[in-house]
C-alpha positions as CSV (number, residue, x, y, z in Angstrom):
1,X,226.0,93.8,89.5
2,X,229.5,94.5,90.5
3,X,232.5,95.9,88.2
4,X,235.1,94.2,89.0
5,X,237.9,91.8,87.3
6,X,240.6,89.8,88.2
7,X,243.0,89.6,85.2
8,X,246.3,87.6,84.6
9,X,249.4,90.2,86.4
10,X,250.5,92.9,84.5
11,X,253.4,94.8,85.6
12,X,252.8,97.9,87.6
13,X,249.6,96.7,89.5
14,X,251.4,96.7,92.7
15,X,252.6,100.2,92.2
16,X,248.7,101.1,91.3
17,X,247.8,98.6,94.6
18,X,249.9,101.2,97.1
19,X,248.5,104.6,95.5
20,X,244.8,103.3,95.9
21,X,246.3,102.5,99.6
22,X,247.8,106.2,99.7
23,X,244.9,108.1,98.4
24,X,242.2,105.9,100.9
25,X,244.6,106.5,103.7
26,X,244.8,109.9,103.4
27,X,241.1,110.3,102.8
28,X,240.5,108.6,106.3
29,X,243.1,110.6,108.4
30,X,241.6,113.8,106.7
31,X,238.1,112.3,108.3
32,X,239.7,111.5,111.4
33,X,241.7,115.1,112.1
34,X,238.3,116.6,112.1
35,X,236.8,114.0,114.8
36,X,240.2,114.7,116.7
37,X,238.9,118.2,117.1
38,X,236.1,117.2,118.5
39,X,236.1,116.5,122.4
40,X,234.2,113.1,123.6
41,X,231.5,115.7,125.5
42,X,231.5,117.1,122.3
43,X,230.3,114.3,120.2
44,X,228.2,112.8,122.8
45,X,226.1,115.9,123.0
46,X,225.6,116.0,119.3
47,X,224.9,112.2,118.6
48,X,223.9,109.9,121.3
49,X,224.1,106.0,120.7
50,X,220.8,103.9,121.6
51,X,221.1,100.2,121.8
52,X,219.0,98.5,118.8
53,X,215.7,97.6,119.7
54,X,214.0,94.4,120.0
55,X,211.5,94.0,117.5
56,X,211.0,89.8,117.4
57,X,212.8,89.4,114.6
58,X,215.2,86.9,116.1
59,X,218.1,89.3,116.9
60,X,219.0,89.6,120.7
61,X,220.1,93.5,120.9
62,X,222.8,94.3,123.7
63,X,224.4,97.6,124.3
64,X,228.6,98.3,123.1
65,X,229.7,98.1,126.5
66,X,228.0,95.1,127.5
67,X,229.8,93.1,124.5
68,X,233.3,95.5,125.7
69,X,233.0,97.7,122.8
70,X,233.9,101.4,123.3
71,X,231.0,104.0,122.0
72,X,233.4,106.5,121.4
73,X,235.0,105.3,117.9
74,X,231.3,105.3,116.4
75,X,230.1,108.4,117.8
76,X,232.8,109.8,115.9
77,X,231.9,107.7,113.0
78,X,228.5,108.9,112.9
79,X,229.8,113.1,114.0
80,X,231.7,112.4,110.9
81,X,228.9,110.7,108.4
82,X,226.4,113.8,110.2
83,X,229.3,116.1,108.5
84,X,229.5,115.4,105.7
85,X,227.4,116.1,102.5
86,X,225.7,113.4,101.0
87,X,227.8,110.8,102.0
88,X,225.4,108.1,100.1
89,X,225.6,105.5,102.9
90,X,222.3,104.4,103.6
91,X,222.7,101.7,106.5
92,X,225.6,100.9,108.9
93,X,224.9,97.4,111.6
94,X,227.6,95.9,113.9
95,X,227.3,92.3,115.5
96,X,229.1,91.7,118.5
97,X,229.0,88.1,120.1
98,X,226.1,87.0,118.3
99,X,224.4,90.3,119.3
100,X,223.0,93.3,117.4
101,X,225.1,95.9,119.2
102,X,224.8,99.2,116.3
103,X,222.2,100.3,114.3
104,X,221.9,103.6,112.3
105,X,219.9,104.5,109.1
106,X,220.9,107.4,107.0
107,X,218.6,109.8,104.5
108,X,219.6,109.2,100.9
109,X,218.1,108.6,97.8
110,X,215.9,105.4,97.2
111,X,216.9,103.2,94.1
112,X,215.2,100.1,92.7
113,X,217.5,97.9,90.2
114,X,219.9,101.1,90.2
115,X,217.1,103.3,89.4
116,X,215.9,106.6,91.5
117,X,212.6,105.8,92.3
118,X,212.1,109.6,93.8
119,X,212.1,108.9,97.3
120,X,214.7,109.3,100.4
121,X,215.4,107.9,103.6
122,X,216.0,104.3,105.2
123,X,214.9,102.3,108.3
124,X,215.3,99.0,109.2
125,X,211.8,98.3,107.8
126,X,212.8,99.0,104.1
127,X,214.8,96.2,102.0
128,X,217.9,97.1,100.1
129,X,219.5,95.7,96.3
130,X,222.1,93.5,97.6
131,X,223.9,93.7,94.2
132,X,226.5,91.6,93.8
133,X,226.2,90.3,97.8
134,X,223.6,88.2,96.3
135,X,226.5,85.6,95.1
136,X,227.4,84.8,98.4
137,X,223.8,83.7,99.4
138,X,223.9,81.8,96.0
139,X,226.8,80.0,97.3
140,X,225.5,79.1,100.5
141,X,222.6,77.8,98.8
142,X,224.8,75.4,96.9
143,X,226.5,74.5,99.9
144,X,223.3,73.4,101.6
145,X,222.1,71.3,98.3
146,X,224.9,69.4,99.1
147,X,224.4,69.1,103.1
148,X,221.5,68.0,102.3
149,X,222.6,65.6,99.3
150,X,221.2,66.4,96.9
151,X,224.4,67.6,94.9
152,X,227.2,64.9,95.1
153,X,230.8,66.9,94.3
154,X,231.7,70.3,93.3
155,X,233.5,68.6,90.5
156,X,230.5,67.4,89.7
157,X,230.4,68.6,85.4
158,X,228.4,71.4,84.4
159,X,226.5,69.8,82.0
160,X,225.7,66.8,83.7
161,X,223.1,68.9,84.8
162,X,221.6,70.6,81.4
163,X,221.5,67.2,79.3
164,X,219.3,69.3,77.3
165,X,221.7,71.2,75.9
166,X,224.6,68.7,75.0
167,X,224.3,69.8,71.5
168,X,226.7,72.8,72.5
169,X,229.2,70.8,73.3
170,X,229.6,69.5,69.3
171,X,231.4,72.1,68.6
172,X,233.1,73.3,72.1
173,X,234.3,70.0,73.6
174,X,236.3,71.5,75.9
175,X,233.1,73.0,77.5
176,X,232.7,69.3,79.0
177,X,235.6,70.1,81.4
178,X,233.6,73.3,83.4
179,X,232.9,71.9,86.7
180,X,230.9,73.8,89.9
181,X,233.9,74.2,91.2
182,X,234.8,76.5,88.3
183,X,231.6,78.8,88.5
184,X,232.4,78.9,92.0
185,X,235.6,80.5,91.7
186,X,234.7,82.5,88.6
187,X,236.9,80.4,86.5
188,X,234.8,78.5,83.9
189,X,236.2,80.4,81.0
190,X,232.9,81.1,79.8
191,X,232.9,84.3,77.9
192,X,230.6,87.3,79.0
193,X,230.8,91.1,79.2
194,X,228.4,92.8,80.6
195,X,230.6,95.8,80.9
196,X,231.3,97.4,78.1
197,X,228.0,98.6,76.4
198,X,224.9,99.5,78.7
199,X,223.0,97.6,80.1
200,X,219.9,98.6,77.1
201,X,222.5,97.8,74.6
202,X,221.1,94.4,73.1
203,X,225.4,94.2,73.0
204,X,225.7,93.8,76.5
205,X,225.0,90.1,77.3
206,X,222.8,91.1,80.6
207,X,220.4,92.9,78.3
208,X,220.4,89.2,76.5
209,X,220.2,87.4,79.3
210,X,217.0,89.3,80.8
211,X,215.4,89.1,77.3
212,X,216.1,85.4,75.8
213,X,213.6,83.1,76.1
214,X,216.3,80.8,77.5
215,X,218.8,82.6,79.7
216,X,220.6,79.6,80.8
217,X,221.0,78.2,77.3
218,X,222.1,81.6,76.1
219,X,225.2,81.4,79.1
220,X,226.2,78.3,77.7
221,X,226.4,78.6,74.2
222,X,228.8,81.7,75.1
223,X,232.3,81.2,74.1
224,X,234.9,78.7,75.9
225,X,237.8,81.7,75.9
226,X,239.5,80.2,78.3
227,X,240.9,76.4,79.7
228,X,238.6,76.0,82.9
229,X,240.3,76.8,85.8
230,X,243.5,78.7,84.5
231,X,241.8,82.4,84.8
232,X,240.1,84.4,87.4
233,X,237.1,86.3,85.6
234,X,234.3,88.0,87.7
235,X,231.3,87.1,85.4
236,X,227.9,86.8,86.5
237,X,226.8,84.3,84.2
238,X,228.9,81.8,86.8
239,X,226.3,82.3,89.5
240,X,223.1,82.1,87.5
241,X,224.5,78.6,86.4
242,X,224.8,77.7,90.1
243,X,221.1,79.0,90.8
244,X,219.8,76.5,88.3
245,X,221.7,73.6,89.3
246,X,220.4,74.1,92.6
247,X,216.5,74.1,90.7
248,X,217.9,71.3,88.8
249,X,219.9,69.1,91.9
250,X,216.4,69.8,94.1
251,X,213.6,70.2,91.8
252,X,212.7,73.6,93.6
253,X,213.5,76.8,92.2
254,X,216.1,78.9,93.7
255,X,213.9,80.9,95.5
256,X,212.1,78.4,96.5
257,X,215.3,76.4,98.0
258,X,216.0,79.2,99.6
259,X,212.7,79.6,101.1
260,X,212.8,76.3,102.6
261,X,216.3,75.6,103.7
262,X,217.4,79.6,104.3
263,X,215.0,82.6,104.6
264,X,212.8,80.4,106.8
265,X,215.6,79.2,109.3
266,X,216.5,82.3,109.4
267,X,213.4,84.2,110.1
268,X,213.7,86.2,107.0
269,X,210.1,87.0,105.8
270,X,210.9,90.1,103.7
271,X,212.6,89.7,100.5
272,X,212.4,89.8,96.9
273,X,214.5,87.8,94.5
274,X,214.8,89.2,90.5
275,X,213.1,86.4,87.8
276,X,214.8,85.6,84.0
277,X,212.6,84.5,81.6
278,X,211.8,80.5,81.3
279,X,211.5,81.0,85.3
280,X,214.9,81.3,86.1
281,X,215.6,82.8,88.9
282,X,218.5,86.0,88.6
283,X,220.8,84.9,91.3
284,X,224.2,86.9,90.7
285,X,222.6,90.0,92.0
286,X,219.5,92.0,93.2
287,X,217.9,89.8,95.8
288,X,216.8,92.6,98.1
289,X,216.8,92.3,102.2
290,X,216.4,94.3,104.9
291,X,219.7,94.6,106.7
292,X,219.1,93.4,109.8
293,X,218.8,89.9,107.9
294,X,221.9,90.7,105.8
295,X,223.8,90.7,109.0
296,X,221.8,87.1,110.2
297,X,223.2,86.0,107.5
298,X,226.5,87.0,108.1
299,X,226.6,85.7,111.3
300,X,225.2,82.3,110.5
301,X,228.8,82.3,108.6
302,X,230.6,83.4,111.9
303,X,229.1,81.2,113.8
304,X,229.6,78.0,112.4
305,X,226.3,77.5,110.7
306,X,224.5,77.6,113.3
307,X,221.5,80.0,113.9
308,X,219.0,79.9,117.3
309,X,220.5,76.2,118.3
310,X,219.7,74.9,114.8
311,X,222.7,73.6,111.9
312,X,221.4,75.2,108.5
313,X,224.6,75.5,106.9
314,X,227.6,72.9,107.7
315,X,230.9,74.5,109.0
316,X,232.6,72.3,106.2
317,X,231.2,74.5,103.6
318,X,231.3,77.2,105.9
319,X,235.2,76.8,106.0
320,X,235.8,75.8,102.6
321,X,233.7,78.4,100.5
322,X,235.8,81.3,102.4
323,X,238.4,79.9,102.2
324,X,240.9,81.9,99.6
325,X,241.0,79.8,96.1
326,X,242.4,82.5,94.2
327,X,245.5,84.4,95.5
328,X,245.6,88.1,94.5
329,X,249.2,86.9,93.7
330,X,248.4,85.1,91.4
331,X,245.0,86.8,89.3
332,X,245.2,91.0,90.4
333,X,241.9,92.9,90.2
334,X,241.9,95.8,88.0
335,X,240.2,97.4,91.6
336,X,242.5,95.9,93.8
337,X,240.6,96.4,97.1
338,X,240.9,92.2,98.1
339,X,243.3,89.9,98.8
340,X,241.5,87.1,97.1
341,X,238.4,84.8,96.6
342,X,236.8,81.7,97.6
343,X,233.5,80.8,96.5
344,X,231.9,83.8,95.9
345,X,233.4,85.3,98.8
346,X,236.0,87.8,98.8
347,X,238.8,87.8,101.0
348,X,240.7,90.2,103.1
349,X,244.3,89.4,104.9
350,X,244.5,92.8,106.5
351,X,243.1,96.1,105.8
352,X,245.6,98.3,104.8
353,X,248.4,97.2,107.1
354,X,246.0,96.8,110.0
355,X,245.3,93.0,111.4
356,X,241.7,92.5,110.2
357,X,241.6,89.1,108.3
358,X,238.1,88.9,107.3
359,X,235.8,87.7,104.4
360,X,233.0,89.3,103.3
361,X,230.4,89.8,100.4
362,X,230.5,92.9,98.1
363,X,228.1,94.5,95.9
364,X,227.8,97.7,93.3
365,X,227.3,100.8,95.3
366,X,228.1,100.1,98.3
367,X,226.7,96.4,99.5
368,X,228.9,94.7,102.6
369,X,228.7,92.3,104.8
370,X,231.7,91.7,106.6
371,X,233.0,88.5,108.4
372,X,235.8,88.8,111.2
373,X,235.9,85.3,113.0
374,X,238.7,86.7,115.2
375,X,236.5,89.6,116.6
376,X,233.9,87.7,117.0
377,X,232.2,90.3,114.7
378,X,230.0,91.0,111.6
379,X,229.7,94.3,110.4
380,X,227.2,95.4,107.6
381,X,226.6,98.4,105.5
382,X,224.4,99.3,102.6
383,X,224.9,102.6,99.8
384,X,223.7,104.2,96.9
385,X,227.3,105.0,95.5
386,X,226.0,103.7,91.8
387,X,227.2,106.5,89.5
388,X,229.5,108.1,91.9
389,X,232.8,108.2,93.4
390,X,232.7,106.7,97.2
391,X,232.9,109.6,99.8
392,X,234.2,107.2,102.9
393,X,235.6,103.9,101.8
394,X,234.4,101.1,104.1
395,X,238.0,100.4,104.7
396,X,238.3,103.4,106.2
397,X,234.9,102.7,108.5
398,X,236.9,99.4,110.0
399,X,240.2,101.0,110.1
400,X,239.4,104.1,111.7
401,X,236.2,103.4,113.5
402,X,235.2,99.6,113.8
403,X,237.8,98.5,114.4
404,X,239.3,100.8,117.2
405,X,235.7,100.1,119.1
406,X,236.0,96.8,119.1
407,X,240.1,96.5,120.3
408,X,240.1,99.5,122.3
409,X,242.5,99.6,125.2
């Protein structure tokens, strides 16, 4: 469950904008003086890079060079990760050209829904909390309900769906507006806060919503705060509407949808989704993967929809869901790290000043998976940064690393 918010502009956000760019910048050049100290021999001798097995998982695996990617960027990455104390990184993958090209697995501590769970270390066998990356697979899933037509219009109403539950509009008429296309772009207007009290506070309307006997009724009955579509508001309770009018459009249940029409196609065999009472599936975060199927997904956006010769996803969802709805002009995040939002994707222009327009999917602690159509790359990372500050920025990893491996001269 991410912690983010885009608000209506306040003055002075730009000015907070360029000292978040300041202090990340100069975090990554004090990263990279120490790899400049380092000669190539140096680095290789300490870490040397292994193309990613083939394990029949439906990944062909290729070496850097062969996809005209320079090792030398990423050894220094990984001298610099190997460096540094707890770094909290747990998983860092790189497709090139619709191969599996990097592939490295870090010790750190084990968490299950945010909790320690007592154990350490990662490989590519173990599954990971997406967090709030779990949105963007909820998206895609409503993007093939309506491939396959069985949901007519993203202005389609809300609660054409939930007939059930047209008593709530008596007194909140204007409810009657919210279309998918507002939970989508996280302006329905719904109230929720699941931020300001913990998460075992019966206050905080997550605790409510894994503890009602019916979650979906308790998200609409909240409060219509504001006029549909006028205000950006990252609120979970957008995405688990989605999930249920996928269970509602199909008759399957989210994770069952996605069994069939997804994690299937996909060769994805190892996952977990979270449940809400009244067999609702929790679909705004926690579905856990393995990363090597994070970054299938990923590249099913990149390339077109299309995985192993087969369409699953259309490239007119494809191009309209990442597509930037909301301009960080217009709605600024209180963590001002994008430069806007589709349909439960973020979006990135550039990177700091560096050329690196890109979308991507972002979770609490760490959760990426990163989509660069004009590299021809998809780059995916998982972390354990829960409680704590983040010790490399993954802005820093593209800028500094990624990136220069992939344009290098």
């Amino acid at each position: 469950m991410q912690r983010h918010r885009f608000l209506p502009i306040r003055d002075g956000n730009q000015n907070r904008r360029r000292i978040l760019v300041i202090f990340i910048l100069c975090l990554s050049f004090g990263l990279l003086s120490c790899d400049r100290g380092k000669s190539v021999l140096d680095a290789t001798a300490e870490y040397q890079y292994e193309v990613p097995p083939q394990t029949g998982d439906g990944w062909e695996t290729s070496s850097l060079a062969s996809v005209g990617m320079d090792e030398v960027p990423l050894i220094n990455l990984m001298q610099t990760l190997n460096g540094m104390n707890d770094h909290r990184i747990h998983s860092v993958l790189i497709v090139k050209d619709g191969k599996l090209v990097f592939e490295e697995y870090f010790q750190g501590s084990k968490f299950n829904l945010a909790q320690y769970t007592g154990e350490t270390g990662f490989d590519r066998d173990d599954t990971h909390n997406l967090c709030s990356v779990t949105k963007s697979f909820t998206s895609a899933l409503i993007g093939i309900a309506m491939d396959k037509g069985f949901i007519e219009s993203i202005d389609q109403k809300v609660f054409d769906f939930f007939p059930e539950h047209s008593d709530l509009l008596t007194n909140a008429p204007g409810k009657r507006d919210v279309t998918l296309k507002h939970l989508l772009t996280m302006t329905s207007g719904l109230q929720w806060d699941d931020e300001t009290y913990s998460y075992f506070d019966p206050r905080n309307d997550m605790y409510q919503l894994f503890n009602h006997g019916d979650p979906i009724k308790y998200i609409l009955s909240k409060d219509l705060i504001e006029i549909p579509g006028t205000v950006f508001a990252y609120r979970s309770c957008n995405t688990n509407i989605l999930g249920e009018i996928v269970h509602k459009a199909t008759e399957q249940r989210l994770d069952m949808f996605a069994e069939n029409y997804l994690f299937s196609e996909l060769g994805i065999t190892d996952y977990e989704w979270q449940m809400l009472p009244n067999e609702v599936v929790f679909c705004s975060g926690d579905l856990r993967l393995r990363p090597r199927d994070m970054a299938k997904f990923g590249y099913l956006f990149l390339n077109g929809g299309m995985w192993a010769d087969k369409r699953i996803i259309s490239q007119e969802w494809i191009d309209i869901s990442t597509h930037k709805h909301i301009d960080r002009n217009n709605f600024t995040a209180a963590f001002d790290w994008a430069d806007g939002y589709g349909y439960q994707w973020w979006v990135w222009e550039d990177i700091y000043g560096v050329e690196y327009p890109a979308y991507f999917a972002s979770g609490w602690g760490g959760q990426w998976i990163i989509v660069c159509p004009s590299m021809n790359t998809v780059v995916v990372s998982t972390a354990g940064n829960y409680y704590t500050e983040t010790k490399i920025p993954i802005e820093s990893i593209l800028v500094h690393y990624v990136i220069p491996s992939v344009l290098h001269k």
